[in-house]
PAMAR-905609 format. One record per atom (N, C-alpha, C): residue number from 1; residue in three letters; x, y, z; atom name. Coordinates in steps of 0.05 Angstrom, whole numbers, padded with zeros to 5 digits. Last residue first. Layout:
N
NUM, ALA, X, Y, Z, CA
...
***
This chain:
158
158, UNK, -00046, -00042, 00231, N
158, UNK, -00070, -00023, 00240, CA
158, UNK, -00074, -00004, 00269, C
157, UNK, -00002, -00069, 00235, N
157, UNK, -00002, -00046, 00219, CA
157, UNK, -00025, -00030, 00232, C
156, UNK, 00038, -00107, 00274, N
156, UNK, 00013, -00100, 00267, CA
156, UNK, 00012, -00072, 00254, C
155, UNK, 00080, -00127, 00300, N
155, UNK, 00081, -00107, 00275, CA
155, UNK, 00058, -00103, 00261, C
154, UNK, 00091, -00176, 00334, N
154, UNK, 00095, -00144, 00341, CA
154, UNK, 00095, -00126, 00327, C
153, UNK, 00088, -00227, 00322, N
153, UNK, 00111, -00213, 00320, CA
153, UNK, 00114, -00189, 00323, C
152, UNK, 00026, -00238, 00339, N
152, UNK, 00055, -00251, 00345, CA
152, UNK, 00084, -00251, 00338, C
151, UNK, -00001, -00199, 00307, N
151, UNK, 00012, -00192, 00338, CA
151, UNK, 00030, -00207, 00352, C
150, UNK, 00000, -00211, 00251, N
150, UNK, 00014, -00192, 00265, CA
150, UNK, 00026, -00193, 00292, C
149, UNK, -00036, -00260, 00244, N
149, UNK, -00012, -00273, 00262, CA
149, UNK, 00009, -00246, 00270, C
148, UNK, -00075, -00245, 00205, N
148, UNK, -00077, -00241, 00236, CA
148, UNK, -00055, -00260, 00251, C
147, UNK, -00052, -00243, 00159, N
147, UNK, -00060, -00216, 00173, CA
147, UNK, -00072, -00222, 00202, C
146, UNK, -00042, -00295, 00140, N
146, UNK, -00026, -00286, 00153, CA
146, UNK, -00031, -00246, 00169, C
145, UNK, -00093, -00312, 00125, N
145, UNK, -00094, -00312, 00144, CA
145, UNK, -00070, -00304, 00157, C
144, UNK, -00108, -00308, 00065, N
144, UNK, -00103, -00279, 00077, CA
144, UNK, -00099, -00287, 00110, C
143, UNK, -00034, -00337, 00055, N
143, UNK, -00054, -00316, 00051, CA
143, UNK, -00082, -00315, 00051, C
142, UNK, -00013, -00388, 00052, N
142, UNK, -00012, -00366, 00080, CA
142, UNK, -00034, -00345, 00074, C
141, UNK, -00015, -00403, 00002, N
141, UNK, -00034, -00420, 00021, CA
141, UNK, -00031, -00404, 00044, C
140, UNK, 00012, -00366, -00025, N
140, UNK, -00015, -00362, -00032, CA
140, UNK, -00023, -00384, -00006, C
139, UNK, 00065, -00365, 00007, N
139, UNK, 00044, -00349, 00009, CA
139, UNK, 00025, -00350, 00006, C
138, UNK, 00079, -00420, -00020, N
138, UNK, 00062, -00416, 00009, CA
138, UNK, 00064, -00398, 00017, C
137, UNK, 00078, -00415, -00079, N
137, UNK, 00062, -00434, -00059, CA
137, UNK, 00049, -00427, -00034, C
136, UNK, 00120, -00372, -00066, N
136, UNK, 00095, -00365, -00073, CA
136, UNK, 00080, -00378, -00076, C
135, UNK, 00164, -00410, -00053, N
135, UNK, 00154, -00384, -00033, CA
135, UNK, 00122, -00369, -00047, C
134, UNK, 00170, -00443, -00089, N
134, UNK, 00160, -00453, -00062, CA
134, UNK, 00146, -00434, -00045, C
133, UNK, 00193, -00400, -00126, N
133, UNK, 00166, -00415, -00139, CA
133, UNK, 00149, -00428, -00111, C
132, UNK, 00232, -00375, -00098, N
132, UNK, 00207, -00368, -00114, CA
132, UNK, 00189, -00376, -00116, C
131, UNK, 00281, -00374, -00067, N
131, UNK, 00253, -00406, -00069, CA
131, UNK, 00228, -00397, -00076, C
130, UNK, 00305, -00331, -00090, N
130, UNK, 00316, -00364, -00092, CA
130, UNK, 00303, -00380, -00079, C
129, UNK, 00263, -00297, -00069, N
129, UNK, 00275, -00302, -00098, CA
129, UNK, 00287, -00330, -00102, C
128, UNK, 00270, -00288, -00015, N
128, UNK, 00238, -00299, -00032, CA
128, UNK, 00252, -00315, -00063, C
127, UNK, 00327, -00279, -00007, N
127, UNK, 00315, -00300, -00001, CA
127, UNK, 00283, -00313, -00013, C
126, UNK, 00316, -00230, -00038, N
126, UNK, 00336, -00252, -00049, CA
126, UNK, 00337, -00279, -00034, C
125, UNK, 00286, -00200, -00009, N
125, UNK, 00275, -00199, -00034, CA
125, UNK, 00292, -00224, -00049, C
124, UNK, 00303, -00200, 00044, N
124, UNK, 00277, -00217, 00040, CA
124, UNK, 00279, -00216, 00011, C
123, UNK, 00349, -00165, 00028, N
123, UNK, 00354, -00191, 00042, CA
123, UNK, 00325, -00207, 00040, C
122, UNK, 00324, -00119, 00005, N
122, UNK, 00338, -00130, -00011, CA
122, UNK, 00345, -00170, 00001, C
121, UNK, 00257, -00112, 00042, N
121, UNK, 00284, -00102, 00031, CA
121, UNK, 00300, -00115, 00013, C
120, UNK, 00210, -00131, 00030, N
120, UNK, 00212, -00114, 00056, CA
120, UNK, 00233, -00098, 00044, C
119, UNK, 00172, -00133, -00030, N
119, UNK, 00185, -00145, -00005, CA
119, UNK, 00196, -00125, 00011, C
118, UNK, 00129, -00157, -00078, N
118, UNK, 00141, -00139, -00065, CA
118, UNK, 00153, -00143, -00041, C
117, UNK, 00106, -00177, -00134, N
117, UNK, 00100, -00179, -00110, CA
117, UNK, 00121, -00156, -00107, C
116, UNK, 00044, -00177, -00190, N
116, UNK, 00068, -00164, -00176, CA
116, UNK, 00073, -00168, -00147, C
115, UNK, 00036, -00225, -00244, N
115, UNK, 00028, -00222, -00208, CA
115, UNK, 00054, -00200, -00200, C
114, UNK, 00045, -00244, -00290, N
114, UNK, 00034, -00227, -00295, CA
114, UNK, 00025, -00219, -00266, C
113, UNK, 00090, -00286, -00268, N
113, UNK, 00070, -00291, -00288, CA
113, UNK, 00040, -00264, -00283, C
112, UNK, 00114, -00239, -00232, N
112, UNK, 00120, -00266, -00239, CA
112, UNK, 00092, -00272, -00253, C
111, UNK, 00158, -00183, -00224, N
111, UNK, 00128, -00199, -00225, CA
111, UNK, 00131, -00220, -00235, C
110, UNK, 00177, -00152, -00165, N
110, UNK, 00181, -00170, -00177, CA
110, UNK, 00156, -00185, -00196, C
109, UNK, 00210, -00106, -00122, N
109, UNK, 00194, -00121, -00138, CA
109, UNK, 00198, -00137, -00153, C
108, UNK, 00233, -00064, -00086, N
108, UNK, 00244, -00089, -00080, CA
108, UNK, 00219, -00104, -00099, C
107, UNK, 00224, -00013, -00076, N
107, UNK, 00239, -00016, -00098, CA
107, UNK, 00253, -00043, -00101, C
106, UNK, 00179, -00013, -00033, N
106, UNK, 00170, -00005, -00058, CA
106, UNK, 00187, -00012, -00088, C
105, UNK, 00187, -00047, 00014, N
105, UNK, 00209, -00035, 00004, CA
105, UNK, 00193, -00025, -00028, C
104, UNK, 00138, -00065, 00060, N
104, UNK, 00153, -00067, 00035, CA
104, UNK, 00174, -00034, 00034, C
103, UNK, 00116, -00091, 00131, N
103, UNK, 00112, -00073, 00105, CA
103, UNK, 00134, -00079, 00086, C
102, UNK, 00101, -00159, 00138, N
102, UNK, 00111, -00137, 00151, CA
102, UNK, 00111, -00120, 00115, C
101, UNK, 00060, -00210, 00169, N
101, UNK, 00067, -00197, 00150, CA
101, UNK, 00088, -00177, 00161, C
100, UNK, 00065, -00282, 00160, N
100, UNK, 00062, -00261, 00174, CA
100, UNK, 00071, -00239, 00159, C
99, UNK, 00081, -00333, 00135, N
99, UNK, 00061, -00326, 00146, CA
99, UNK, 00055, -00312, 00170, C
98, UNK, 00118, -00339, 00095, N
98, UNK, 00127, -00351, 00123, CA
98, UNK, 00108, -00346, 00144, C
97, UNK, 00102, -00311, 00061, N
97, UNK, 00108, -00338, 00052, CA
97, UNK, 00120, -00348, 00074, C
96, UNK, 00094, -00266, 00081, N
96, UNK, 00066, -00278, 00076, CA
96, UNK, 00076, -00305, 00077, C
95, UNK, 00155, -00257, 00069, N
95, UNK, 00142, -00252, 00100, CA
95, UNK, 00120, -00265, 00099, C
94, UNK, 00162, -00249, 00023, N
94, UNK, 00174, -00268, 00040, CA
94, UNK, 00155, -00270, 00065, C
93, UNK, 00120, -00206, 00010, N
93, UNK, 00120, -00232, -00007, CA
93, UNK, 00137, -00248, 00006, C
92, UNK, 00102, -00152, 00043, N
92, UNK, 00122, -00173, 00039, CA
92, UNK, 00113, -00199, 00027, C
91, UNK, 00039, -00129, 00010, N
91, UNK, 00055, -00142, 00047, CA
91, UNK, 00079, -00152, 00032, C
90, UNK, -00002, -00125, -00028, N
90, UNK, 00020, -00107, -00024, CA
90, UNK, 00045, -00106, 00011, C
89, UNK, -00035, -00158, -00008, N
89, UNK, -00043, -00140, 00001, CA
89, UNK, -00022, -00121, 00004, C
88, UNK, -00014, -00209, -00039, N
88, UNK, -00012, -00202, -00008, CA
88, UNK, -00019, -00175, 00007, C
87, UNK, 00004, -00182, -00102, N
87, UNK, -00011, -00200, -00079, CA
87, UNK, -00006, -00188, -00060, C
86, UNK, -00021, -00104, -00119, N
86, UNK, 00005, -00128, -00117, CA
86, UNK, -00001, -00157, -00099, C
85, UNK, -00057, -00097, -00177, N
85, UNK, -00052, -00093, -00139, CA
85, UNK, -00032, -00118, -00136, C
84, UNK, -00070, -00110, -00229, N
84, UNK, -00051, -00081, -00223, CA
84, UNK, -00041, -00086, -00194, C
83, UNK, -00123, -00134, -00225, N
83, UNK, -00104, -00139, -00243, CA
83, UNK, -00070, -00127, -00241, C
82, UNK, -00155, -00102, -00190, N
82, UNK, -00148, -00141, -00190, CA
82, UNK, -00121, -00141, -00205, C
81, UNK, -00172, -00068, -00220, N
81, UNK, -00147, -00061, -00199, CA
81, UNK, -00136, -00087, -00193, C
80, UNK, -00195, -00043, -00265, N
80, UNK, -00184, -00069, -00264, CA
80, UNK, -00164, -00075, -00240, C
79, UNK, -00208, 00002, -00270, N
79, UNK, -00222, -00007, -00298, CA
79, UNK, -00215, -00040, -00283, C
78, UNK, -00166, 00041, -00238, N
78, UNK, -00202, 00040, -00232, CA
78, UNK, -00214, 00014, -00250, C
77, UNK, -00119, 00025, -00269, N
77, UNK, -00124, 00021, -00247, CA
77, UNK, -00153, 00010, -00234, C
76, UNK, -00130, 00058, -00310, N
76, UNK, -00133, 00025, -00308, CA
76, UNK, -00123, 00012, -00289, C
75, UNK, -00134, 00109, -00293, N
75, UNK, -00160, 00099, -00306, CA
75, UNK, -00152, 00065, -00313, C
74, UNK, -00091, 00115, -00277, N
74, UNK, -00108, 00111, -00252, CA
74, UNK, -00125, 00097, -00265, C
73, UNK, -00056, 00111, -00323, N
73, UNK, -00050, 00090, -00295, CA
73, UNK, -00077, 00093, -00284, C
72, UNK, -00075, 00161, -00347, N
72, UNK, -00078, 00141, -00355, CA
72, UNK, -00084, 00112, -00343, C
71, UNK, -00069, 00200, -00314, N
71, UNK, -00089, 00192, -00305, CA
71, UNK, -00095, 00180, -00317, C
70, UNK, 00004, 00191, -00272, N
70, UNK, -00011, 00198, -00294, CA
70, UNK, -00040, 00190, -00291, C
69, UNK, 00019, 00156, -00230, N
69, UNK, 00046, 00180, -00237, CA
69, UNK, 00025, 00200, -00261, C
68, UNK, -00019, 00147, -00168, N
68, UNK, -00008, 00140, -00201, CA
68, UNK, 00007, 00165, -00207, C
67, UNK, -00046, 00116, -00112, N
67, UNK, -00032, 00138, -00126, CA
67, UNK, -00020, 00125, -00156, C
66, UNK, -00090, 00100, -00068, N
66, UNK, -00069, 00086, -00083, CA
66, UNK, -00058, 00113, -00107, C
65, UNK, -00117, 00080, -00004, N
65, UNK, -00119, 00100, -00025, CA
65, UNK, -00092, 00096, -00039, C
64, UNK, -00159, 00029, 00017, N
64, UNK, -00133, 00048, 00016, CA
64, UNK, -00130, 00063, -00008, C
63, UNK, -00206, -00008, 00029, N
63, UNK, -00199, 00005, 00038, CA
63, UNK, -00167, 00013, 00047, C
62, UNK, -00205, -00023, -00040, N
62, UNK, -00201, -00043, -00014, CA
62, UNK, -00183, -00028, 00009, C
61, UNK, -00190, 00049, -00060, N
61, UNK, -00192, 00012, -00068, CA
61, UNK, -00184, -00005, -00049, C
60, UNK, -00189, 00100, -00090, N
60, UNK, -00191, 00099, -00068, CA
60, UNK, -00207, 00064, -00061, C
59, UNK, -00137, 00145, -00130, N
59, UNK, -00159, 00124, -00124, CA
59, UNK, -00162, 00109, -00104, C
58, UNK, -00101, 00200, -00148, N
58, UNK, -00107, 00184, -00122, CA
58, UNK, -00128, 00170, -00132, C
57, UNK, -00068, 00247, -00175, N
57, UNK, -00082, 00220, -00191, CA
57, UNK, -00083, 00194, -00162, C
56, UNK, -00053, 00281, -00139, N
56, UNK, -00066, 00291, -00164, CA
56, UNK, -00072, 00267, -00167, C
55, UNK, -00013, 00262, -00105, N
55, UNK, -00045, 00259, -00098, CA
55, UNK, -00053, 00264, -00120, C
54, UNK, 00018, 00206, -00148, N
54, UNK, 00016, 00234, -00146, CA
54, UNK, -00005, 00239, -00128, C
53, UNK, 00071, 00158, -00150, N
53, UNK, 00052, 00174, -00153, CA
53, UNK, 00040, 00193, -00143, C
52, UNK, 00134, 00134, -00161, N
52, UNK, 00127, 00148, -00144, CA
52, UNK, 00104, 00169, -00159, C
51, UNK, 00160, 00077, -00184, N
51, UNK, 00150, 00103, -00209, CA
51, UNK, 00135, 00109, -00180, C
50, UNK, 00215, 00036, -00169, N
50, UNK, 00185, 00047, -00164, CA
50, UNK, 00182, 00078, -00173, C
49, UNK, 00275, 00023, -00211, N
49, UNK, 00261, 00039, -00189, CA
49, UNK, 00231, 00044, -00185, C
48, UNK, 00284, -00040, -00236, N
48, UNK, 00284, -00013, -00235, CA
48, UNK, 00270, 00002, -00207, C
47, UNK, 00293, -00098, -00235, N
47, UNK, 00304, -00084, -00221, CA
47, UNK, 00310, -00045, -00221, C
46, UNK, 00266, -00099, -00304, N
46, UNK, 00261, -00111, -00282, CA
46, UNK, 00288, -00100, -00258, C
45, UNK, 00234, -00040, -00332, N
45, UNK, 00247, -00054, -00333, CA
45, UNK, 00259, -00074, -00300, C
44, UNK, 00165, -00017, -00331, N
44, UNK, 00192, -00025, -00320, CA
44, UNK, 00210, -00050, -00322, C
43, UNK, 00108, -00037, -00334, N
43, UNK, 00119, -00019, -00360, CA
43, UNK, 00152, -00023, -00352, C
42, UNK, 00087, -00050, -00290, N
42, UNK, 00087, -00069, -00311, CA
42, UNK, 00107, -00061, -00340, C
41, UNK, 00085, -00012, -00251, N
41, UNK, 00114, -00036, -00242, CA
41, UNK, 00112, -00051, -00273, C
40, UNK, 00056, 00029, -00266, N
40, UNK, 00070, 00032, -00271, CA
40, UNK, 00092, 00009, -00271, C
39, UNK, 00012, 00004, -00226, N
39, UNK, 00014, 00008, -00262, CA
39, UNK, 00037, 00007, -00268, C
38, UNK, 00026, 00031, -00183, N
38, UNK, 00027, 00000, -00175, CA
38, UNK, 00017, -00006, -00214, C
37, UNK, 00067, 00072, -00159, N
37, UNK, 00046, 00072, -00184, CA
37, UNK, 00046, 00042, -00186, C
36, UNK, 00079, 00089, -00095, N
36, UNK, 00083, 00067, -00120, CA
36, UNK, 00068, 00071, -00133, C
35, UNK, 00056, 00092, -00039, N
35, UNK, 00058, 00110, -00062, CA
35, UNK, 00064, 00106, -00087, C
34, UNK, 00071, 00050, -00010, N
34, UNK, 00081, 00071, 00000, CA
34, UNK, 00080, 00093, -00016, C
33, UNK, 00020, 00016, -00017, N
33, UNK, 00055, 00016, -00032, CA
33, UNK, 00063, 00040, -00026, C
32, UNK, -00023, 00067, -00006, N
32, UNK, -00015, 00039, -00014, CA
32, UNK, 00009, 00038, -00026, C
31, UNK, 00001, 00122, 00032, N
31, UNK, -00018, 00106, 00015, CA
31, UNK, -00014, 00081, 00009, C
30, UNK, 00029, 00161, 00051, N
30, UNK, 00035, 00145, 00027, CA
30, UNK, 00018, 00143, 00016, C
29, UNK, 00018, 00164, 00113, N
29, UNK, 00021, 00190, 00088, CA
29, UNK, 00022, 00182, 00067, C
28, UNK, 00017, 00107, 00119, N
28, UNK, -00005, 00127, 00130, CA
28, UNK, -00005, 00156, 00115, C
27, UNK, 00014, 00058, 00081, N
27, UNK, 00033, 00073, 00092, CA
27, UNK, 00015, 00098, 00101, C
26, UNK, -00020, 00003, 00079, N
26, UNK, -00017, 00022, 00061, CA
26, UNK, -00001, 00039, 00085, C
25, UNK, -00036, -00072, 00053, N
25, UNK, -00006, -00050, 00071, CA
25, UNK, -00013, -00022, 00061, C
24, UNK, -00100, -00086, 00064, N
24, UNK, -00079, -00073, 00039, CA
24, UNK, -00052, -00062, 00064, C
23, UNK, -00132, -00106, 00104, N
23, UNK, -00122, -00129, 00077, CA
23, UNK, -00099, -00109, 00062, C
22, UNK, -00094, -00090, 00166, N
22, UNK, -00111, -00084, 00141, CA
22, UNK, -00104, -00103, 00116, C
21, UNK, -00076, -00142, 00214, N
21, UNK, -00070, -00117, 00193, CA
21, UNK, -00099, -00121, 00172, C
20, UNK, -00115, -00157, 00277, N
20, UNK, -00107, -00173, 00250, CA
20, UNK, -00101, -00136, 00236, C
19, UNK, -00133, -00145, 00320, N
19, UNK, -00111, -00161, 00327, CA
19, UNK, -00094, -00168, 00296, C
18, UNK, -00190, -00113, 00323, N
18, UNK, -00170, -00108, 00313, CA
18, UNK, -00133, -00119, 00319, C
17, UNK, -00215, -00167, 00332, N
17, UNK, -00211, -00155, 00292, CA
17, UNK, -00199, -00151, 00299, C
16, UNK, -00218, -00171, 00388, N
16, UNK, -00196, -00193, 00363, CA
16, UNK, -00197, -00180, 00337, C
15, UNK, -00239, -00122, 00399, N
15, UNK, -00214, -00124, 00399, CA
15, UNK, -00200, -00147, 00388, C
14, UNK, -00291, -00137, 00377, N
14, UNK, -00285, -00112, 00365, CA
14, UNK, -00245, -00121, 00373, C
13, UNK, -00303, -00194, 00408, N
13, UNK, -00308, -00198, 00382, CA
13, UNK, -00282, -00167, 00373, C
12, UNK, -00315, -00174, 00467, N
12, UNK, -00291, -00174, 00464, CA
12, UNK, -00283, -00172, 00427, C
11, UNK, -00367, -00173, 00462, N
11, UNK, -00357, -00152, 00475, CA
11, UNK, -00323, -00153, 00468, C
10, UNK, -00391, -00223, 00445, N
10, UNK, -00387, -00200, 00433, CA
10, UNK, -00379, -00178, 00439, C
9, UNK, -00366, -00250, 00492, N
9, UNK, -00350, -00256, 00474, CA
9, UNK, -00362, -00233, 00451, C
8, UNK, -00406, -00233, 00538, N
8, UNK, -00375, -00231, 00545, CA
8, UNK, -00361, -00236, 00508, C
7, UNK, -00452, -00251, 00520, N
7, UNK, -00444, -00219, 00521, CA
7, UNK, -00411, -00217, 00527, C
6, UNK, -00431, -00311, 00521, N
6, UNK, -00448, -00290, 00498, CA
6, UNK, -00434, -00261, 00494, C
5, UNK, -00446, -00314, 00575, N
5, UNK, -00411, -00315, 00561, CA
5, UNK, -00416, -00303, 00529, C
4, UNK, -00493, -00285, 00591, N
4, UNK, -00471, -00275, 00594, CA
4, UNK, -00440, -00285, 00588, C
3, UNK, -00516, -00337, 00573, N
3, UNK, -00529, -00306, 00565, CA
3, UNK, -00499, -00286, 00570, C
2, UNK, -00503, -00378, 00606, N
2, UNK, -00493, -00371, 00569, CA
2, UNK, -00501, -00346, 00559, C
1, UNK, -00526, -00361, 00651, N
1, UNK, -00497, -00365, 00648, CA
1, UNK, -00489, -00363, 00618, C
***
């Protein structure tokens, strides 16, 4: 009898992974951040436009592939990506902070003590914003287990 609840629960094990998003949001033609020079957000002035990168300068990090406008960006990119990748696996920064994810608006950013986040649209980006500091509390305590609450809202990425 345990022999076979066993086999019954590694059999199933493959379909709970895939119940959970990839650690990185990446957009299927895009790439990570939908293509974003995720370098580039540090040099910008604050409410500017996402610097749109290139395949020519592609790197390939916590399975997704990530683009730069130059092969300066990539090379510190490659040198330090920790440093450059946006939290939450580049997920909505409201959405983690309510613990669950959904994809980003590339031109909805924000960095806050040297951390870039990102958000769905303008309405998450001004709700995250006016409880900032609370909302990035509890993202970082939502995070990474908000990648597997996808399926209870229907937006699983993977």
């Amino acid at each position: 009898m345990l022999i076979r609840q066993l086999i019954a629960i590694l059999c199933l094990l493959p379909l709970l992974a895939m119940a959970a998003d990839p650690a990185v949001y990446s957009h299927p033609k895009k790439g990570a951040v939908k293509g974003a020079d995720v370098v580039a957000y540090y040099s910008l002035e604050p409410g500017a436009k996402a610097v749109i990168g290139s395949d020519k300068f592609s790197h390939t990090w916590n399975g997704a592939e990530w683009k730069f406008a130059n092969a300066e960006n990539l090379e510190k990119f490659a040198a330090d990506p920790e440093a450059y990748a946006p939290q939450y696996g580049g997920y909505c920064a409201f959405a983690v902070s309510h613990n669950f994810t959904k994809p980003v608006n590339p031109n909805k950013w924000k960095i806050v003590d040297g951390k870039l986040y990102l958000n769905l649209n303008g309405t998450a980006y001004r709700k995250w914003q006016a409880d900032q500091d609370a909302a990035i509390k509890r993202g970082n305590s939502n995070w990474p287990t908000a990648l597997k609450t996808c399926e209870k809202h229907d937006n699983c990425q993977s």
